[in-house]
Backbone as JSON Lines, residues from 0, in Angstrom:
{"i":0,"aa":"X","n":[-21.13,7.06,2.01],"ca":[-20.58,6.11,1.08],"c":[-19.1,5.91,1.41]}
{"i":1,"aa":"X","n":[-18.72,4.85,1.62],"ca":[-17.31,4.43,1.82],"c":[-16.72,4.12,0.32]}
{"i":2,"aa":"X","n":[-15.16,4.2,0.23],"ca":[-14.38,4.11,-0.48],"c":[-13.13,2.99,-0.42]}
{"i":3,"aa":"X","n":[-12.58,2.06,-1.15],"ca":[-11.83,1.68,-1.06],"c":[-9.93,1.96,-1.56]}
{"i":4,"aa":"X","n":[-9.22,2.29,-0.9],"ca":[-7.56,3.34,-1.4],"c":[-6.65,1.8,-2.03]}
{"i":5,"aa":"X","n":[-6.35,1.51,-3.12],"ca":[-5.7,0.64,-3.41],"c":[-4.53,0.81,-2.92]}
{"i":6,"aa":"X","n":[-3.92,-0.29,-2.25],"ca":[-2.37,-0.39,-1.45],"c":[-1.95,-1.64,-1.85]}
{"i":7,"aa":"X","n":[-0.86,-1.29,-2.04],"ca":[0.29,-3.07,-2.58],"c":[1.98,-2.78,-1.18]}
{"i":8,"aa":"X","n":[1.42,-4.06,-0.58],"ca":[2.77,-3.6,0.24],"c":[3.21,-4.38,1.19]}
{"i":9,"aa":"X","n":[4.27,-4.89,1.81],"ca":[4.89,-5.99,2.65],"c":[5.01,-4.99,4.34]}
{"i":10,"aa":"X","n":[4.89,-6.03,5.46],"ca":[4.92,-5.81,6.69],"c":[5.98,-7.07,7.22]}
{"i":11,"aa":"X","n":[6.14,-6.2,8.85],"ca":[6.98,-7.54,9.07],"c":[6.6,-7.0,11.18]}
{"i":12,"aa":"X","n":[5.72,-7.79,11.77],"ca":[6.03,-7.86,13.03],"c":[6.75,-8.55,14.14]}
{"i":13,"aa":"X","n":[7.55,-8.75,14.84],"ca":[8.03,-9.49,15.6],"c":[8.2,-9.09,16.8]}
{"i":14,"aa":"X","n":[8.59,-10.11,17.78],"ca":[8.88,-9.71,19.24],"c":[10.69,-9.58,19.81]}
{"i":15,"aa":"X","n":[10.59,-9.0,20.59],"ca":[11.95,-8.97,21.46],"c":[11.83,-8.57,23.01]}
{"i":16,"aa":"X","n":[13.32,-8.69,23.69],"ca":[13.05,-8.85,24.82],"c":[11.94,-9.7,25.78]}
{"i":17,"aa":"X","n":[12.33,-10.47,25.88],"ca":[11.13,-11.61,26.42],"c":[9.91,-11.59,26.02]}
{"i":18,"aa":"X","n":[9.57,-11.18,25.23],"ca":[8.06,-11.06,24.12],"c":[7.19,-9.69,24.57]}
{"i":19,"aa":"X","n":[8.1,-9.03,25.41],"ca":[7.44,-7.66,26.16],"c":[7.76,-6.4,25.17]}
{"i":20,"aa":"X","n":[8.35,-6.59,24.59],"ca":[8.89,-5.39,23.27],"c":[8.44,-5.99,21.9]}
{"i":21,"aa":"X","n":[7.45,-5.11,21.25],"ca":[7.3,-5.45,19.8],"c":[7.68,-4.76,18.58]}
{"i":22,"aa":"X","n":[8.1,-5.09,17.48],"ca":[8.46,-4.12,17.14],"c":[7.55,-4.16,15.45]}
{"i":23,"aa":"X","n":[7.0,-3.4,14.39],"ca":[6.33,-3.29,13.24],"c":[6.82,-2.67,12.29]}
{"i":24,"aa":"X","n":[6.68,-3.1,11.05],"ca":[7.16,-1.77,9.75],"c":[5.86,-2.82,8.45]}
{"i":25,"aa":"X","n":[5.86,-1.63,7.97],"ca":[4.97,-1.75,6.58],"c":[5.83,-1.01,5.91]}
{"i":26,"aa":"X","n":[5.41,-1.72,4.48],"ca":[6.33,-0.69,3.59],"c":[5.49,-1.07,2.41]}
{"i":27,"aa":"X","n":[4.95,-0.2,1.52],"ca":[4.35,0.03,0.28],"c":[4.01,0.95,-0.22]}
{"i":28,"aa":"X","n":[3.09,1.11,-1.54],"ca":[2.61,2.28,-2.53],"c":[0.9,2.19,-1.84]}
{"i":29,"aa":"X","n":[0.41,3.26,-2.28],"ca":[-0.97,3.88,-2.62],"c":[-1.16,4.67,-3.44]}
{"i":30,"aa":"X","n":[-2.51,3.91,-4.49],"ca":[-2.85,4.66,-5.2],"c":[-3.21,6.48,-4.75]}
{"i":31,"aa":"X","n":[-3.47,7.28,-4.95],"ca":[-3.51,8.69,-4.32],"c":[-5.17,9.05,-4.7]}
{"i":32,"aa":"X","n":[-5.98,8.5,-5.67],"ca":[-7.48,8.38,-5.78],"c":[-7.58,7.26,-5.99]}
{"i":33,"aa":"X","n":[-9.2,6.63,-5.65],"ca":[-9.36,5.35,-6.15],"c":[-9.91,5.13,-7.69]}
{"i":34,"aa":"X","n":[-10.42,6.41,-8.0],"ca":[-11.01,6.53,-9.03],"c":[-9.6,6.32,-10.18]}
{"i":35,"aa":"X","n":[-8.92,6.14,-9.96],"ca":[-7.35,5.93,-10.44],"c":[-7.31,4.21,-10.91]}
{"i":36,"aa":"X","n":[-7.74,3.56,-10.04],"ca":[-7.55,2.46,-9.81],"c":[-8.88,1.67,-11.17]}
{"i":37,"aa":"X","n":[-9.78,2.53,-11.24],"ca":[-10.57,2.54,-12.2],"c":[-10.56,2.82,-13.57]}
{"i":38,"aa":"X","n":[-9.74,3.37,-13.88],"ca":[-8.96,4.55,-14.62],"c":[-8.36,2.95,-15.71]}
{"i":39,"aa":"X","n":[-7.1,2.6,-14.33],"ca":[-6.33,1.11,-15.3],"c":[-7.43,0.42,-15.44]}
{"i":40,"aa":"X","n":[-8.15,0.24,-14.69],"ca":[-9.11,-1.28,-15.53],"c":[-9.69,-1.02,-16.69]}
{"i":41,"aa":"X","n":[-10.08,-0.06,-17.09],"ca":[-10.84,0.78,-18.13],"c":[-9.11,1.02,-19.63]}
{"i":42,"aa":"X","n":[-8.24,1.17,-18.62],"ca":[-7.18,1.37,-20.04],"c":[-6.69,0.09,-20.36]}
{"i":43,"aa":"X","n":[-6.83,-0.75,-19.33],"ca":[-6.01,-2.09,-19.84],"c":[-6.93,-3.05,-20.69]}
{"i":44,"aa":"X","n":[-8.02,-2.56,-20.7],"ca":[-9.42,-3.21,-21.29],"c":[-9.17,-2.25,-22.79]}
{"i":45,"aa":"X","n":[-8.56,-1.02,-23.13],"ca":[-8.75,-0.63,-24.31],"c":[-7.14,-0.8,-25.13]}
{"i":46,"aa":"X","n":[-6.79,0.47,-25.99],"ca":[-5.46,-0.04,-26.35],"c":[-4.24,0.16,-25.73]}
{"i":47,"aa":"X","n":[-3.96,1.45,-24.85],"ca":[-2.86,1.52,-23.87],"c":[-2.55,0.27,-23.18]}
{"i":48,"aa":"X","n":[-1.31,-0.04,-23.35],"ca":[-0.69,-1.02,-22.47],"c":[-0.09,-0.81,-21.09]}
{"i":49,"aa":"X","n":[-0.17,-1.66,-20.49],"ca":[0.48,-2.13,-19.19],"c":[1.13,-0.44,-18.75]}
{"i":50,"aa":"X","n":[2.38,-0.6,-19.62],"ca":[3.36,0.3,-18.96],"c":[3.02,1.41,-18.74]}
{"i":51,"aa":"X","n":[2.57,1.96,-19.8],"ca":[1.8,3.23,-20.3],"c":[0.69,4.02,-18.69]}
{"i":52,"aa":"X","n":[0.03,2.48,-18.63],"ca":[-1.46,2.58,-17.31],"c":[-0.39,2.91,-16.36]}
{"i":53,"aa":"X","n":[0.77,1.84,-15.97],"ca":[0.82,2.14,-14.51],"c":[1.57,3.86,-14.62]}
{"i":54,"aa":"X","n":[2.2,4.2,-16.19],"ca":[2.9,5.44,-15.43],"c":[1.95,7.0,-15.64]}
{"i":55,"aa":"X","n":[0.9,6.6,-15.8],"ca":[-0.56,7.41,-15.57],"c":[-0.97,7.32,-14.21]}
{"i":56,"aa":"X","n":[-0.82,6.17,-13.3],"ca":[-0.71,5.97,-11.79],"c":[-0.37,7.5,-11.09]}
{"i":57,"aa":"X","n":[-0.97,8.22,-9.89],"ca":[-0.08,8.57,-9.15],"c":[0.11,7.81,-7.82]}
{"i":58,"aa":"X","n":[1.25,7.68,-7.42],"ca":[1.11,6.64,-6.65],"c":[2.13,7.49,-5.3]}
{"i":59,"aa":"X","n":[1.73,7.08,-4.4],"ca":[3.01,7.58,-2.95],"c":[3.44,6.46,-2.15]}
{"i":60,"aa":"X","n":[4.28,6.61,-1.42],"ca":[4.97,5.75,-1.14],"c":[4.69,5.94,0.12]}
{"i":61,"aa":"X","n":[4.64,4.78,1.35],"ca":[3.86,4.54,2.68],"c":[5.13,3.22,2.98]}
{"i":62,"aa":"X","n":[5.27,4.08,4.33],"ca":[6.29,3.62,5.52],"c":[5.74,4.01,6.69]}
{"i":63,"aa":"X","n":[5.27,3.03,7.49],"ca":[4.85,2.86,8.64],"c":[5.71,1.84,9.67]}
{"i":64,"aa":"X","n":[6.13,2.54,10.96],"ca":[6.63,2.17,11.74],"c":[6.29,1.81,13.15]}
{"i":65,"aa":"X","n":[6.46,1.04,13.66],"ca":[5.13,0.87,15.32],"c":[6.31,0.09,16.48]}
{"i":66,"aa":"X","n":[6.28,0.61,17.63],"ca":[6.5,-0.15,18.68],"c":[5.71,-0.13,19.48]}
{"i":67,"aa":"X","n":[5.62,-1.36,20.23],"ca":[4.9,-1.55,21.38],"c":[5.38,-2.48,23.04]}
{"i":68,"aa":"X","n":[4.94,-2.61,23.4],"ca":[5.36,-3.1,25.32],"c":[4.4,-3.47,25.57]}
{"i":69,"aa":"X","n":[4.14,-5.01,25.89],"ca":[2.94,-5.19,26.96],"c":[3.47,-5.32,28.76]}
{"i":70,"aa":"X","n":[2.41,-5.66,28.95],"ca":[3.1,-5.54,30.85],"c":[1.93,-6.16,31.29]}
């Protein structure tokens, strides 16, 4: 059985040096279970509000960095 990890988060790729150097970054949160992610739909559907759900969240923080070279 596969699972889906909720992620909210911005990237940015581009090239340099004559398009032979690339360079990558991501930057966002993940939920830390998905069963979490289940958790808010179920509280925002009862009386806890908004704020309350997300700071029941555990959430981590994801920074990913990449270079690459073609030839």
């Amino acid at each position: 059985e596969t699972s889906t990890v909720p992620y909210l988060g911005i990237g940015y790729t581009g090239l340099a040096g004559a398009g032979r150097f690339g360079f990558s970054a991501d930057l966002g949160l993940l939920a830390r279970s998905p069963s979490q992610a289940v958790r808010l739909g179920r509280m925002l559907g009862g009386t806890q509000n908004l704020d309350d759900a997300v700071r029941d969240l555990r959430l981590a923080p994801v920074l990913q960095l990449g270079v690459s070279y073609a030839f």
